[in-house]
C-alpha distance (Angstrom), angle and dihedral (degrees) to the residues before:
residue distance angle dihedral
X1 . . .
X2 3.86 . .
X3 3.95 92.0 .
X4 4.11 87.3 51.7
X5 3.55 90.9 51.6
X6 3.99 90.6 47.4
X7 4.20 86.0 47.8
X8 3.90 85.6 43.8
X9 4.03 94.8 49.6
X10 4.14 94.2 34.0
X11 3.75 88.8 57.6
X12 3.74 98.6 48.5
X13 3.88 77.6 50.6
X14 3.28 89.6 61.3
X15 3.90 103.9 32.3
X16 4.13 114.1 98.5
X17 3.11 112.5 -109.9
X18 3.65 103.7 -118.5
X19 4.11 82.5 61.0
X20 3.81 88.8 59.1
X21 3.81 91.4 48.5
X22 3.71 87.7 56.1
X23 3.10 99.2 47.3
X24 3.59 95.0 46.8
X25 4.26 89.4 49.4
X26 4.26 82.1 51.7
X27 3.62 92.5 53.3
X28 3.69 102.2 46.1
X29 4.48 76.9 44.3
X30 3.78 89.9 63.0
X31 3.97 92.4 43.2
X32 3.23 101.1 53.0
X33 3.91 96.9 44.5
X34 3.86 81.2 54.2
X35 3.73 92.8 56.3
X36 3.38 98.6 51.5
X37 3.89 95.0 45.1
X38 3.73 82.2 54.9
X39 3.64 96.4 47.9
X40 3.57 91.6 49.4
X41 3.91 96.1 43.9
X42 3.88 85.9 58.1
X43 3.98 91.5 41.7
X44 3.80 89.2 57.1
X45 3.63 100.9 44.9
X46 3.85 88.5 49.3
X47 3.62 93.9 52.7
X48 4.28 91.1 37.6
X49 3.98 83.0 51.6
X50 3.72 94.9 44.6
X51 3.67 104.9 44.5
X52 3.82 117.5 103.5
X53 3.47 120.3 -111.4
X54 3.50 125.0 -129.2
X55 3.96 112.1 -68.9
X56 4.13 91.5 -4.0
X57 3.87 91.9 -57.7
X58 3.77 92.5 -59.5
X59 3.69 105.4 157.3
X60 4.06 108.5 -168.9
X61 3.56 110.9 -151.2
X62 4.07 135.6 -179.7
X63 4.03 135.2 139.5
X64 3.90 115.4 -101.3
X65 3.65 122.2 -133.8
X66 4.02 92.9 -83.8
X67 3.71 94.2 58.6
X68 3.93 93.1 -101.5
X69 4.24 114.5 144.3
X70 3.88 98.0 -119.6
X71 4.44 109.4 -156.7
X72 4.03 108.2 -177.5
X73 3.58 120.4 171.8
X74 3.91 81.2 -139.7
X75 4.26 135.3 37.7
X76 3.86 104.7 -53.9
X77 3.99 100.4 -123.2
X78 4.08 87.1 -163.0
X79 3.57 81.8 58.8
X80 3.50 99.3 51.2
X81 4.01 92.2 116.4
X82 3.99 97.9 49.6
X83 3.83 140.4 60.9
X84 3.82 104.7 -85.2
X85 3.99 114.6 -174.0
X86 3.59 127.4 -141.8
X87 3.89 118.8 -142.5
X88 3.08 137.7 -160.2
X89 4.14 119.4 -125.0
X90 3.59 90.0 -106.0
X91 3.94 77.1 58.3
X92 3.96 96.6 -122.3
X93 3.66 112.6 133.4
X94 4.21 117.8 -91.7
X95 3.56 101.6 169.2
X96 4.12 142.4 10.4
X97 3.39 111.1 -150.9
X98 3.95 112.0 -161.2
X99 3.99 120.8 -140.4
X100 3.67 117.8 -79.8
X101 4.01 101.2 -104.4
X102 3.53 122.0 -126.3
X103 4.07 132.0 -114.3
X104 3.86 84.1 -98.9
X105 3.87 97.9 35.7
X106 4.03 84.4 47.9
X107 4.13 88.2 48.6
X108 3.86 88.0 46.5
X109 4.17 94.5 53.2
X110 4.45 88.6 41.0
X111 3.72 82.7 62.5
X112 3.68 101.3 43.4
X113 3.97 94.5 47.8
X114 4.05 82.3 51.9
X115 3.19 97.5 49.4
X116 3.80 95.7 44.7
X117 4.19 88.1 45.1
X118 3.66 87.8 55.5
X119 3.86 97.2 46.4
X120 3.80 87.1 43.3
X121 4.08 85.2 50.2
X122 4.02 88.6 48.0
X123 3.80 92.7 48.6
X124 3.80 88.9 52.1
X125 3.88 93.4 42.4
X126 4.22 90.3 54.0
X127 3.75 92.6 42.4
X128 3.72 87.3 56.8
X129 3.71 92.2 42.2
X130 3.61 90.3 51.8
X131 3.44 103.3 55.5
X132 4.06 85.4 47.6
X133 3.73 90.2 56.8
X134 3.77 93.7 50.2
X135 3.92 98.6 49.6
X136 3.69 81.2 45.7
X137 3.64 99.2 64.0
X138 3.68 103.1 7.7
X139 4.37 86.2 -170.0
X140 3.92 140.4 9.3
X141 3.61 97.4 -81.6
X142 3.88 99.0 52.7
X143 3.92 90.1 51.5
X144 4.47 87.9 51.2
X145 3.27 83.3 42.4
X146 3.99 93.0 64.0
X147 3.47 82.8 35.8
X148 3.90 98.3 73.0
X149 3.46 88.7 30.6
X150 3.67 93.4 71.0
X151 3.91 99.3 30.0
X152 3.82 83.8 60.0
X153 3.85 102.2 78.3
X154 3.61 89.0 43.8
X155 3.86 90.1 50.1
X156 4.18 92.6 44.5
X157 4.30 84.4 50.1
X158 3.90 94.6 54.1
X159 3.96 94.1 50.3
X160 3.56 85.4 46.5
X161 3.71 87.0 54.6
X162 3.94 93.9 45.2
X163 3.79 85.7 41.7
X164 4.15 83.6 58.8
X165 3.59 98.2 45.1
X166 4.28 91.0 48.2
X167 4.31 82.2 61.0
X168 3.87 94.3 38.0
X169 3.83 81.6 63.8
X170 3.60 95.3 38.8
X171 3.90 84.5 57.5
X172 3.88 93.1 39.2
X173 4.08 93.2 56.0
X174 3.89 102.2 69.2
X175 3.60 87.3 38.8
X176 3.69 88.1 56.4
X177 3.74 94.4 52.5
X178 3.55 90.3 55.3
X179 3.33 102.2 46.3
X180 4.12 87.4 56.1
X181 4.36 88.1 72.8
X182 3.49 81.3 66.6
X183 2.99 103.9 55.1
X184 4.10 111.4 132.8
X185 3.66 83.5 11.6
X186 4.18 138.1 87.0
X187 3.73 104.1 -78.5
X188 4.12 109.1 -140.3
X189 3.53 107.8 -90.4
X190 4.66 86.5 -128.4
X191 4.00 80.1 57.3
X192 3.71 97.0 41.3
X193 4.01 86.3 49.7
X194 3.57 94.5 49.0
X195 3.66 103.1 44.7
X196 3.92 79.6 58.0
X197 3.64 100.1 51.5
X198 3.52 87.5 49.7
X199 3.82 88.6 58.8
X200 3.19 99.2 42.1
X201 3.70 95.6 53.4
X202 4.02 86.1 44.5
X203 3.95 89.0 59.7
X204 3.99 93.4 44.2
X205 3.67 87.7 61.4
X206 3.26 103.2 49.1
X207 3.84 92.4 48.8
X208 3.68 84.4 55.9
X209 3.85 94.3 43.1
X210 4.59 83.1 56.1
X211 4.08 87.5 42.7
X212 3.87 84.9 50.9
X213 3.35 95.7 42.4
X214 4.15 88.8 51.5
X215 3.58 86.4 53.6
X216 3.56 102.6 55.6
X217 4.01 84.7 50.6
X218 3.85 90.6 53.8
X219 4.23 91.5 53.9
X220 3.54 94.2 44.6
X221 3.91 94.1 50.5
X222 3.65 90.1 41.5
X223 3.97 89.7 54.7
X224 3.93 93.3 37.6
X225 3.83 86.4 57.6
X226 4.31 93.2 47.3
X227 3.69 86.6 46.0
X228 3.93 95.7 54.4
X229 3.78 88.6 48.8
X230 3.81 94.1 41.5
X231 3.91 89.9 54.5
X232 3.99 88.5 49.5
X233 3.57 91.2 44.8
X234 3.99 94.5 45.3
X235 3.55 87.9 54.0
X236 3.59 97.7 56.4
X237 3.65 116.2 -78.2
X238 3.55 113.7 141.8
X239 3.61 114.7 -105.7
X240 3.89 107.3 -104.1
X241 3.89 100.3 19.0
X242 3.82 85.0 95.0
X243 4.11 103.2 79.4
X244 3.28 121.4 -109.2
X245 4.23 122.9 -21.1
X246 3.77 118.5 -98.6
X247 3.75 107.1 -92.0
């Protein structure tokens, strides 16, 4: 090493000095070009590293119908159909995108959110009813207690209608024994007409006697029906979590 350095300092001893100088301007040539390759090697790996990519480095991703991984710096129209996933550059997942329906699929899911909004609606409308039914008759003996109350009209309209039928015959009987002198004869045409009044009027009341009758059958189901929910209900069901209220 020492005997380089003595070659190294005996030539520039000998060396003109213009040769030095050029050297010297060659050297400082070849550094500087150095620098400034460096400075733009950084400069460009800066920019390179600082530059956006394409939608903020989402990369969509999803596997097309022949099995092939799909990566799209954009939504994969082949994919359209099936769950693509958006990730993030560090490549975690950001965002699952479900498959586009179809007409029918779309059709399908309109029908199930009805149908859910209407049982939600029904749910709401018997847990309203419910609680209506049990400040209404609080026990057993409130709820009979309407019960008589509103078979009693009913009740009060068929003896009326018995009551009507008893006079009809009352009316009918003399008419009867008159019409028996005739018999094998022309009956009067006022007798004829008033025998069939009479059974007309007969045969009105006892249709409204069956239509009465009916109608004491339709409150008495009605009130069976409230009763058997009332009893569930009064021992603890929750109100609404029986199906829909009695109509």
């Amino acid at each position: 090493m020492a005997n380089l350095q003595l070659k190294t300092v005996q030539h520039r001893v000998n060396v003109k000095p213009e040769t030095l100088a050029a050297d010297r301007r060659r050297d400082i040539a070849i550094a500087m070009r150095g620098l400034v390759f460096a400075m733009l090697a950084t400069s460009g790996m800066e920019s390179w590293s600082q530059t956006p990519s394409p939608r903020g480095g989402s990369i969509y991703t999803c596997v097309d119908d022949k099995g092939t991984p799909l990566r799209r710096d954009r939504f994969i129209v082949e994919c359209s159909h099936k769950e693509q996933k958006i990730l993030n550059p560090d490549g975690s997942v950001n965002q699952v995108l479900p498959a586009t329906p179809t007409p029918d699929e779309r059709a399908e899911r309109e029908v199930a959110e009805r149908k859910a909004a209407e049982e939600r609606a029904a749910r709401n409308e018997a847990r309203k009813s419910d609680l209506s039914l049990m400040k209404r008759y609080p026990n057993e003996a409130a709820h009979n207690k309407k019960r008589e109350a509103d078979l009693e009209p009913v009740r009060q309209a068929m003896r009326n209608s018995e009551s009507r039928l008893l006079d009809l015959a009352a009316e009918s009987k003399p008419l009867m024994q008159e019409a028996e002198f005739y018999q094998g004869k022309t009956m009067p045409a006022w007798l004829k007409q008033q025998i069939e009044g009479i059974d007309a009027a007969v045969a009105a009341q006892r249709e409204t006697i069956r239509t009465q009758e009916a109608e004491l059958v339709r409150i008495n189901k009605n009130f069976d029906a409230e009763l058997e929910r009332l009893r569930k209900l009064w021992k603890g069901a929750p109100p609404g979590s029986l199906g829909p209220a009695p109509r």
